[in-house]
FIFI-410175 format. One record per residue (C-alpha): residue number from 1; chain; x, y, z. Coordinates in steps of 0.2 Angstrom, whole numbers, m for minus. Example, Ala and Ser with C-alpha at 12.3 -4.5 7.8 and 13.67 -1.06 7.14 Angstrom:
1,A,62,m22,39;
2,A,68,m5,36;
***
This chain:
1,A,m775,m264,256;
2,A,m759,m259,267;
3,A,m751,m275,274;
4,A,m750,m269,293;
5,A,m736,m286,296;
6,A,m724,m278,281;
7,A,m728,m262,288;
8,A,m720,m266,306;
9,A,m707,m278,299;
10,A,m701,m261,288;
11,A,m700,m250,305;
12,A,m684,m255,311;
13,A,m676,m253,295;
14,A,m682,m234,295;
15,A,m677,m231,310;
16,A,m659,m238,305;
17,A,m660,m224,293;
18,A,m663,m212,305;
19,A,m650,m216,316;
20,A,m637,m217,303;
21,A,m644,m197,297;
22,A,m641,m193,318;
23,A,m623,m200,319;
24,A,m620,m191,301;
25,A,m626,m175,309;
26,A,m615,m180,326;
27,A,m599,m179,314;
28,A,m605,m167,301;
29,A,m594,m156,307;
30,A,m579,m168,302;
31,A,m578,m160,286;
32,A,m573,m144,288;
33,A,m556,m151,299;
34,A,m539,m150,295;
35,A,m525,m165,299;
36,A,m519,m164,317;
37,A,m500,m168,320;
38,A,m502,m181,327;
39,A,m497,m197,314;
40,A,m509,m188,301;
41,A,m492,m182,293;
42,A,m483,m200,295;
43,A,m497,m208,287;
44,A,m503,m199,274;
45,A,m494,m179,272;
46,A,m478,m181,271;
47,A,m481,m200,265;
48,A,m470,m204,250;
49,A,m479,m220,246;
50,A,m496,m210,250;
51,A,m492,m197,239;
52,A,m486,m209,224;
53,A,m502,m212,218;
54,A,m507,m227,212;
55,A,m504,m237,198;
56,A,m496,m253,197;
57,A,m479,m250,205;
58,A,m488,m240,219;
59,A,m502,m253,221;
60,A,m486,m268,223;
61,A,m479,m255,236;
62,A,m493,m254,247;
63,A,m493,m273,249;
64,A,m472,m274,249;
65,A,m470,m258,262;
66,A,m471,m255,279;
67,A,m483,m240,283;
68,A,m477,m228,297;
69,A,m471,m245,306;
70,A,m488,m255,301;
71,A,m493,m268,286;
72,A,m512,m263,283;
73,A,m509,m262,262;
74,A,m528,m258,260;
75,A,m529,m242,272;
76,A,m512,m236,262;
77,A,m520,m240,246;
78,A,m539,m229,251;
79,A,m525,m217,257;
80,A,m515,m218,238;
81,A,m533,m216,229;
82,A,m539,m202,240;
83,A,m521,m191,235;
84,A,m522,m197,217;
85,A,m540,m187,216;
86,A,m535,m173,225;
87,A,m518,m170,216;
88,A,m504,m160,224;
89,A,m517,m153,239;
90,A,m523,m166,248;
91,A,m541,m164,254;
92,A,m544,m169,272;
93,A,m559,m166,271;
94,A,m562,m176,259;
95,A,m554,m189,271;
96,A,m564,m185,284;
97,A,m579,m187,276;
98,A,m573,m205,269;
99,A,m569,m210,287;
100,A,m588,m208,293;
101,A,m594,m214,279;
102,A,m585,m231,284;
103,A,m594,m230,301;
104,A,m609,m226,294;
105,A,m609,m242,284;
106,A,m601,m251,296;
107,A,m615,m249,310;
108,A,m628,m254,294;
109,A,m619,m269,294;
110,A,m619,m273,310;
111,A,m637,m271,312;
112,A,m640,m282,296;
113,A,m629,m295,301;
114,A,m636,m295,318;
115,A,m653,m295,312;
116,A,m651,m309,301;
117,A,m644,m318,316;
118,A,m655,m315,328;
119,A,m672,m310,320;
120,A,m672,m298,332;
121,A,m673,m280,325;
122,A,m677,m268,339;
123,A,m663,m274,349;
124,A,m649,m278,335;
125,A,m655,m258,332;
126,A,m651,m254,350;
127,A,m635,m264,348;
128,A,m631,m253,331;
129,A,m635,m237,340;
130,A,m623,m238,355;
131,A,m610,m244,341;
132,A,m614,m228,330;
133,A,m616,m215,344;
134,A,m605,m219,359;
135,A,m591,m207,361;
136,A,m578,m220,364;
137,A,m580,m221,345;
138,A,m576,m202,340;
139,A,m557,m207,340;
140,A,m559,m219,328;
141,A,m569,m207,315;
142,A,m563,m190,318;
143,A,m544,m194,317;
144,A,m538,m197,298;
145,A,m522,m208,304;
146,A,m535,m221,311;
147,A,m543,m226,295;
148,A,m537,m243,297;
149,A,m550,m245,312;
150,A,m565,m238,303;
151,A,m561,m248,286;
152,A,m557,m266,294;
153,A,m572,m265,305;
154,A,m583,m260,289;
155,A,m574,m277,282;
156,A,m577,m287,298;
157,A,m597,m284,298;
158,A,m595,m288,281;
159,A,m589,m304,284;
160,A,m600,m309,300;
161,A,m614,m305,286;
162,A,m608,m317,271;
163,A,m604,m330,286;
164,A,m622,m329,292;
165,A,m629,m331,274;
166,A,m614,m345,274;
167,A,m623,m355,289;
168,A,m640,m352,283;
169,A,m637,m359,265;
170,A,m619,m366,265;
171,A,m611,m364,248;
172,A,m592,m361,244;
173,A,m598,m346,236;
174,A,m605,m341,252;
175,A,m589,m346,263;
176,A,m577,m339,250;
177,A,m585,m322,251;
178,A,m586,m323,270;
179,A,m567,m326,271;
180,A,m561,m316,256;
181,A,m569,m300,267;
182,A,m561,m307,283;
183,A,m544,m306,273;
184,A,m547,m286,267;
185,A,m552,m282,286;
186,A,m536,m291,290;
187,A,m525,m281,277;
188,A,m535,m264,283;
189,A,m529,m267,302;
190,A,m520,m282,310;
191,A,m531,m280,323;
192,A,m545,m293,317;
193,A,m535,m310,318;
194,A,m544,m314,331;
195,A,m559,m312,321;
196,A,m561,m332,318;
197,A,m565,m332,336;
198,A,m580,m319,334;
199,A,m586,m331,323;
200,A,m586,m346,333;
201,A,m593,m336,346;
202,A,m608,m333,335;
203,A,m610,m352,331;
204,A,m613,m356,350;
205,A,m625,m339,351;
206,A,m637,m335,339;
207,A,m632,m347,329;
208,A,m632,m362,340;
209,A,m622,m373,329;
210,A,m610,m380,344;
211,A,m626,m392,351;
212,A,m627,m411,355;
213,A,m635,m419,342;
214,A,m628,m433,328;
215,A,m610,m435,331;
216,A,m613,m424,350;
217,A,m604,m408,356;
218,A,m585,m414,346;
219,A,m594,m419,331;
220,A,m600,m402,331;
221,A,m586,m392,335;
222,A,m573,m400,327;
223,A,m587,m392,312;
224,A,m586,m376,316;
225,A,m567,m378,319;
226,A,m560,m385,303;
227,A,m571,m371,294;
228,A,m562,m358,304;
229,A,m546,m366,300;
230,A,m540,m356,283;
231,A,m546,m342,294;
232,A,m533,m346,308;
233,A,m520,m349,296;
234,A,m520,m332,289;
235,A,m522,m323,307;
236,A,m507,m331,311;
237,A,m497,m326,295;
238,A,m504,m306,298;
239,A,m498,m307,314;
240,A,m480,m312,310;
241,A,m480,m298,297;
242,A,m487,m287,310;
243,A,m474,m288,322;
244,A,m462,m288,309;
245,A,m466,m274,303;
246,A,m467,m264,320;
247,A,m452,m270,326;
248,A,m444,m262,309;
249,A,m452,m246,314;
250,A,m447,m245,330;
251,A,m463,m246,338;
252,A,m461,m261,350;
253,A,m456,m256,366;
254,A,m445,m269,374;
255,A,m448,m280,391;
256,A,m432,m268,398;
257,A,m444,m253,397;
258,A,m460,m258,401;
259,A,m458,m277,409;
260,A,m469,m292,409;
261,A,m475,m288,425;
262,A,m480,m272,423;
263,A,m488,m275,406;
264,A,m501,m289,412;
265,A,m507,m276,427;
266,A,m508,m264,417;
267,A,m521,m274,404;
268,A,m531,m281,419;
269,A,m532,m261,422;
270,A,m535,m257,405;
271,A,m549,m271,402;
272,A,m557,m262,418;
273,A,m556,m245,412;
274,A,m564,m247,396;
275,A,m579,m254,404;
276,A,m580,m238,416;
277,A,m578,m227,401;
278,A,m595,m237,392;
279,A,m603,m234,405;
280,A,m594,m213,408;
281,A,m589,m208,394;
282,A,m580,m192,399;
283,A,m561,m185,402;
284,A,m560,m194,386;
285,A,m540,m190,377;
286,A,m533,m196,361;
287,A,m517,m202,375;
288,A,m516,m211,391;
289,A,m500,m209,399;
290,A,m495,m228,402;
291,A,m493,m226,422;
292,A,m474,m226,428;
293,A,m481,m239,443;
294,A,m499,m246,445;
295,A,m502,m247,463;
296,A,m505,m269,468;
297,A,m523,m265,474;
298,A,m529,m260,455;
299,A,m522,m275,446;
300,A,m530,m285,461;
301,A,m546,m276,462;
302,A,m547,m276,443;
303,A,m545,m293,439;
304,A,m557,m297,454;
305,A,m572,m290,445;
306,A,m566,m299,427;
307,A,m565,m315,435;
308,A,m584,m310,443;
309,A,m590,m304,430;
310,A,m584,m320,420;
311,A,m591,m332,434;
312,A,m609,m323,432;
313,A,m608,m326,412;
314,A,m604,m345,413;
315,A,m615,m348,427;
316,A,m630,m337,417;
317,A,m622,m347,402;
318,A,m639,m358,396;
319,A,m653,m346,403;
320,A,m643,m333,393;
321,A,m630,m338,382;
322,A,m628,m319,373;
323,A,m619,m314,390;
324,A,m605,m326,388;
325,A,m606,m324,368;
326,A,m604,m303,373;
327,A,m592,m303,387;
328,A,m580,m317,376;
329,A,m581,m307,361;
330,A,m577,m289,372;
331,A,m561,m301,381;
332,A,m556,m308,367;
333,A,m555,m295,353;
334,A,m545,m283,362;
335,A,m531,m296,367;
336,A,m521,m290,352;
337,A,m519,m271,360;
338,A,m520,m274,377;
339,A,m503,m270,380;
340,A,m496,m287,381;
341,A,m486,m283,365;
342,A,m482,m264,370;
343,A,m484,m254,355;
344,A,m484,m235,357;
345,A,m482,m226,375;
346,A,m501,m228,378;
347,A,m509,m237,394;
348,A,m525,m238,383;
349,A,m533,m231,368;
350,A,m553,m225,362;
351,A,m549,m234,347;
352,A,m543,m250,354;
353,A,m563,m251,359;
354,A,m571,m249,343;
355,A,m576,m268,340;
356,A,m572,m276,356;
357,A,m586,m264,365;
358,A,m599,m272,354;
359,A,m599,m288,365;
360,A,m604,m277,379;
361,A,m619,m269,368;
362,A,m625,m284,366;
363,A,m625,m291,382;
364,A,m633,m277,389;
365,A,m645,m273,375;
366,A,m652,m292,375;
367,A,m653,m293,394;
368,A,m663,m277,396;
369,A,m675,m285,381;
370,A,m678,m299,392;
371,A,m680,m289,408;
372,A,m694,m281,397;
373,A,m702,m294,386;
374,A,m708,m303,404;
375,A,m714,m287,410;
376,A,m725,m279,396;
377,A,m728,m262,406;
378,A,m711,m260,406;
379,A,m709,m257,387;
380,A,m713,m238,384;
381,A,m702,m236,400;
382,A,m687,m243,391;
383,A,m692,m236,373;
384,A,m688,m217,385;
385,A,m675,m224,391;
386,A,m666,m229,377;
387,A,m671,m211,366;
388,A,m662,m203,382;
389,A,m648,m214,382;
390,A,m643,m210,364;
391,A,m648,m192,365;
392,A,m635,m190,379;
393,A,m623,m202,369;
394,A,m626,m190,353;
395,A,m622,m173,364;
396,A,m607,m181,371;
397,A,m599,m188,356;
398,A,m602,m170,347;
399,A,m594,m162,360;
400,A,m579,m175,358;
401,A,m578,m172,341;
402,A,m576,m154,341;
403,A,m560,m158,350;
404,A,m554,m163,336;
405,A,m555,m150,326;
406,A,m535,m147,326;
407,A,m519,m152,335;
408,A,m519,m135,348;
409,A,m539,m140,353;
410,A,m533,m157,353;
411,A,m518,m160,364;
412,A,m524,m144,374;
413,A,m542,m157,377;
414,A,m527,m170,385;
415,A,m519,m160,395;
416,A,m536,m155,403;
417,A,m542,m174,408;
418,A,m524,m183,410;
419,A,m510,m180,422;
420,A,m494,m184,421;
421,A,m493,m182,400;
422,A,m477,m176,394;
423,A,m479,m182,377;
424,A,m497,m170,375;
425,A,m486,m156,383;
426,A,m473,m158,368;
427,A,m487,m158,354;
428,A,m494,m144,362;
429,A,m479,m137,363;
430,A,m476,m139,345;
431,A,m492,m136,337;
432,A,m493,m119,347;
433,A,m476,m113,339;
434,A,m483,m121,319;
435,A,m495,m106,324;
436,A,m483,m93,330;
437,A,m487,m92,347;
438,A,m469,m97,352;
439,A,m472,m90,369;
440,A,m485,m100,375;
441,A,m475,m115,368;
442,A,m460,m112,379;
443,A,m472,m110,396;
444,A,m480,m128,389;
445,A,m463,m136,386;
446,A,m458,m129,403;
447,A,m474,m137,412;
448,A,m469,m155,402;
449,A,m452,m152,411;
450,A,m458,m151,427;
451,A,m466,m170,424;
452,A,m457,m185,429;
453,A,m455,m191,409;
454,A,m443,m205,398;
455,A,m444,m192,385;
456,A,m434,m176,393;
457,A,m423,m174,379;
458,A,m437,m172,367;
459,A,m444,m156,376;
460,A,m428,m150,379;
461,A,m425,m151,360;
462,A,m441,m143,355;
463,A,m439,m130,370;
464,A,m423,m124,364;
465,A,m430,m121,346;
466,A,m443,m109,353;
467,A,m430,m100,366;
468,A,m419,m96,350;
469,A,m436,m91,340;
470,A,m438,m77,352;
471,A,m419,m73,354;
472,A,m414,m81,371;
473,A,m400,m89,365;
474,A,m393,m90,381;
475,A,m408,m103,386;
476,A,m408,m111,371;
477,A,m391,m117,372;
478,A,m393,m123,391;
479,A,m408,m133,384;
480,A,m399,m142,369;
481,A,m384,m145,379;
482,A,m395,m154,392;
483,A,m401,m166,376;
484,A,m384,m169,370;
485,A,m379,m174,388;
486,A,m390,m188,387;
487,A,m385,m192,367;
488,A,m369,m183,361;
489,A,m372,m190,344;
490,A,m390,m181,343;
491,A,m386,m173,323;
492,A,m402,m160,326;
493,A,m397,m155,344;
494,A,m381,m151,338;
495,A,m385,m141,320;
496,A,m395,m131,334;
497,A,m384,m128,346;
498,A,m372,m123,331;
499,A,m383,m110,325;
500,A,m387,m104,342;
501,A,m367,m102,348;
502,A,m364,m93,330;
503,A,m379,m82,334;
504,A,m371,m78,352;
505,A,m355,m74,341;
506,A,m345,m91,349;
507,A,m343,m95,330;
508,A,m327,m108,333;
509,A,m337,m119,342;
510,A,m352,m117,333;
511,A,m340,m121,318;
512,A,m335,m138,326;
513,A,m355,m143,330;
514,A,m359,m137,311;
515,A,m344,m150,305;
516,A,m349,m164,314;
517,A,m365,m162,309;
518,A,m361,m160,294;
519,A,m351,m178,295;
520,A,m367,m185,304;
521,A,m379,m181,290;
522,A,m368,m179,273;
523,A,m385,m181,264;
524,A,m393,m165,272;
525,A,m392,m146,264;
526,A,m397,m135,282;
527,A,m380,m139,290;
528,A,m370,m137,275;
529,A,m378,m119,273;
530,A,m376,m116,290;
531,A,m359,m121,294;
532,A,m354,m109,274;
533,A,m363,m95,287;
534,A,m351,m98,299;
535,A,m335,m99,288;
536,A,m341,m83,280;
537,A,m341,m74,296;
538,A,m325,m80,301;
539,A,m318,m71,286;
540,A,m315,m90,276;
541,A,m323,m84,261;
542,A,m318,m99,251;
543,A,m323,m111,261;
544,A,m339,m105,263;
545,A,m340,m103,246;
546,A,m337,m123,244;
547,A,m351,m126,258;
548,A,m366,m116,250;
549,A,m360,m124,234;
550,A,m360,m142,240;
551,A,m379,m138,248;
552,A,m383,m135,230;
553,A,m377,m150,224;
554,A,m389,m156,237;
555,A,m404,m148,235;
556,A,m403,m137,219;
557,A,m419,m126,223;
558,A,m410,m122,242;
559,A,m413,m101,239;
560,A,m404,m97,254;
561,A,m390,m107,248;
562,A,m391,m99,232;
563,A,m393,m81,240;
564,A,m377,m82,254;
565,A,m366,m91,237;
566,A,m370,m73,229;
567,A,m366,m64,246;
568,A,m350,m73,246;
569,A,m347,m71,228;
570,A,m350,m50,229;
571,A,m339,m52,246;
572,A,m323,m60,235;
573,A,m325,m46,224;
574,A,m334,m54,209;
575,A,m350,m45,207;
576,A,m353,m53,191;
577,A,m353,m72,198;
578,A,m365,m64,211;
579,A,m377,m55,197;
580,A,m380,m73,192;
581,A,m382,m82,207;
582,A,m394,m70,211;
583,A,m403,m69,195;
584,A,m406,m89,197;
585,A,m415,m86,214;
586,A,m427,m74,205;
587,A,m430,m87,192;
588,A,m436,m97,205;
589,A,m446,m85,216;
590,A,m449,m69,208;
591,A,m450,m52,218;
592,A,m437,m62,233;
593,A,m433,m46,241;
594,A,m416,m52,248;
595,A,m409,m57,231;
596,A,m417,m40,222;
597,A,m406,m31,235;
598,A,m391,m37,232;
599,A,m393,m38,215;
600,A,m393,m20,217;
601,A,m379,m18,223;
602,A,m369,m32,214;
603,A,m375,m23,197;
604,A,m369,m6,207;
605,A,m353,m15,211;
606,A,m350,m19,190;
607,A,m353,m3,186;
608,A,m342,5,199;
609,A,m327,m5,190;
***
């Protein structure tokens, strides 16, 4: 006989399944995309520590190193395996693929630990749902360099799990585990330390251990507080490291540039706007330009509706405890990125969103059950309801996600639904010139130009390198002089302008740029090969000589150091040292048509004497 209760009981968790084979079909398409320029490079291509591998010495690095200005040791170390299996060529698709594999599980997890805190399936399903489908979360799973978001949150259900288990049959087992998978959420993003007070949320709603009874409401809490404790402790200790470890990197923006004023505006907006984008979630960009000046009226307005929206939830706090429990949990879990501690030139992020928007889902998912539990007829009504709503969230998110399918879709995406984004019109710029179209680079760079922008120098910079790519030296040079006017010590504005002036034939002044570049950045072989260049031309054969030759003490496989040594060499007269310069080069790369040419002719030039 079938057993009709098991049978209903098993539902929900099929139609978790089903879900989780929607969202894998919403970022399918994932796999097949490349790294965008955006931090993908810093964190894991052009990584040293990424591309090290593990192993023993690499595994003691994660934890010892700061990552692209960030302590998250497990990311780096999921990172370290995924470029250990791939070998020299790095898969991204591979690490694409890993990325929604980690929101997949994570929205299992939170269904599960929802479930068992609860009992409620259908709506922890709902809750699970909005969480895996919502477009707000495409940031997080499509972008490579966000790893840490997907991996700690994975860890973070985790531990709300083993804490519910915890609380239903307390064991130091149990509490161990709950804590030792809060602390690998912790080292995957520092974000979580204020996880601890997710889980004191959960004791006063679903789990209701914060009540009157022996001992009253202290006896109680002081419980749930002193269990929390080694939690707290090592929130606190993350966070130091954290802000350490951004402050080395460069990433904290001081009170000078953005001050204290403008900062909590600014989040009052921010905790608004995310709320908007829940509930519209479209002109969605992977950057917000932080405003120059938020007008009074929306930091007054917005933090109107918080305090409102808060008032409701503590009045409705006994007849519905799940919308203080939701709206804390969305309040407090974003507090870290904010914007109080400005990290990055963002006003807010999609990413930032990923946990703290579960709060919301389950206040709105657990009052609409109630809404519908006291009105039976209502139920096939919201069943509709709620198939529409993650259908539309499904189309919307699969849209997002084909924006990122590389950096020129990408930042061109921004562009479209920001204003006032110079930084997008800089990545654009760049990412069109990676694909050789160096004109429509230069009309970008000149658009960002037009912007009010702290970062002027920057497009200047990347402007003048495409003017010189397409031979308007003239322009070029007017653009890195305008960097150099707001930092003469800028090394790269100078190599440039150095080459540019030598390519308009000004070579004693590209000569003095090229030295002082050179006594800049002793370390680096372009200058030294460029400035040899310039020697040459001026007819200082020896010198120039002693440049390429010091560029190959540098960088040994440096071929067009190699290959302008030979064309000094032939030039001095000494065709043989040339033969075996050159003969090196083809060593090295086989068929190099420059250095087949003029081993031509220095052989010619033997033979001749």
């Amino acid at each position: 006989m079938t057993n009709p209760r098991g049978m209903r009981r098993a539902i929900p968790a099929v139609a978790a399944l089903g879900l989780l084979a929607l969202t894998a079909a919403v970022y399918l398409p994932t796999g097949d995309f490349g790294y965008v320029s955006y931090d993908d490079p810093e964190y894991v291509v052009k990584s040293a520590l990424v591309r090290g591998g593990l192993g023993l010495s690499g595994v003691g690095a994660a934890f010892a190193r700061v990552h692209h200005g960030n302590w998250h040791p497990l990311t780096t170390l999921s990172y370290m395996l995924e470029a250990e299996d791939a070998g020299t060529d790095l898969d991204p698709g591979l690490q694409h693929r890993v990325n929604v594999a980690l929101h997949l599980l994570g929205a299992l997890l939170l269904f599960l630990f929802l479930r068992r805190a609860t009992g409620a399936p259908w709506r922890c399903l709902a809750v699970s749902a909005l969480f895996a489908l919502h477009p707000l979360q495409v940031e997080s799973v499509a972008w490579i360099a966000q790893r840490k978001n997907v991996l700690s949150t994975f860890f973070a259900f985790a531990s709300a799990l083993a804490y519910v288990g915890y609380v239903h049959a307390p064991g130091v087992g149990r509490y161990a585990a709950a804590y030792a998978l809060f602390a690998a959420g912790l080292f995957s993003k520092a974000m979580l330390v204020t996880w601890p007070f997710v889980l004191l949320l959960l004791d006063s709603w679903p789990l209701r251990r914060i009540e009157p009874g022996q001992g009253g409401w202290p006896g109680s809490l002081r419980r749930v507080l002193v269990e929390k404790a080694p939690m707290l402790v090592l929130s606190v200790a993350v966070s130091g490291i954290t802000l350490w470890a951004q402050h080395e990197g460069g990433a904290l923006r001081s009170t000078d540039l953005v001050p204290l004023g403008a900062r909590i505006a600014n989040a009052l907006v921010a905790y608004v706007a995310y709320l908007r984008m829940a509930v519209w979630p479209t002109g969605l960009a992977v950057l917000y330009p932080y405003p120059d000046g938020l007008p009074i009226a929306a930091a007054v307005g917005s933090a109107a509706i918080l305090i409102a929206i808060t008032a409701l939830c503590v009045w409705q706090r006994r007849a519905r405890p799940y919308l203080l429990v939701g709206w804390l949990w969305y309040l407090g879990t974003l507090v870290p990125v904010i914007g109080l501690v400005q990290v990055g030139a963002q006003s807010h992020a999609d990413r930032y969103s990923y946990v703290p928007l579960v709060g919301i889902f389950v206040a709105v998912v657990w009052s609409a059950g109630d809404l519908v539990a006291a009105r039976a007829w209502l139920r096939p009504v919201a069943a509709a309801a709620m198939v529409g709503v993650l259908g539309t969230l499904a189309l919307l998110s699969a849209r997002q996600v084909a924006v990122w399918k590389d950096s020129v879709t990408l930042y061109r995406h921004a562009l479209e639904v920001t204003e006032g984004n110079p930084i997008m019109h800089n990545n654009l710029g760049i990412a069109l010139v990676d694909q050789d179209r160096v004109d429509e680079a230069i009309g970008v760079y000149a658009a960002g130009l037009r912007l009010p922008s702290q970062i002027p120098h920057v497009l200047h910079y990347n402007a003048g390198i495409a003017l010189a790519m397409r031979g308007r030296y003239t322009d070029a040079l007017a653009a890195f002089e305008q960097v150099l006017r707001a930092d003469p010590g800028h090394a790269e504005a100078l190599y440039h302008r150095g080459r540019t002036l030598r390519a308009l034939g000004r070579l004693g002044e590209a000569r003095r740029d090229l030295e002082r570049v050179v006594a800049l950045a002793p370390g680096e072989a372009d200058p030294l090969v460029e400035l040899g260049l310039t020697l040459g031309q001026l007819g200082e054969l020896d010198p120039a000589r002693r440049r390429f030759e010091q560029a190959l003490e540098i960088q040994p496989a440096h071929l067009d150091a190699r290959i302008n040594l030979a064309i000094a060499w032939l030039k001095s007269g000494d065709a043989a040292a040339a033969a075996a310069e050159l003969e090196r080069v083809l060593e090295r790369s086989p068929g190099h048509p420059a250095a087949l040419r003029y081993l031509e002719a220095a052989r010619a030039d033997r033979a001749a004497h």
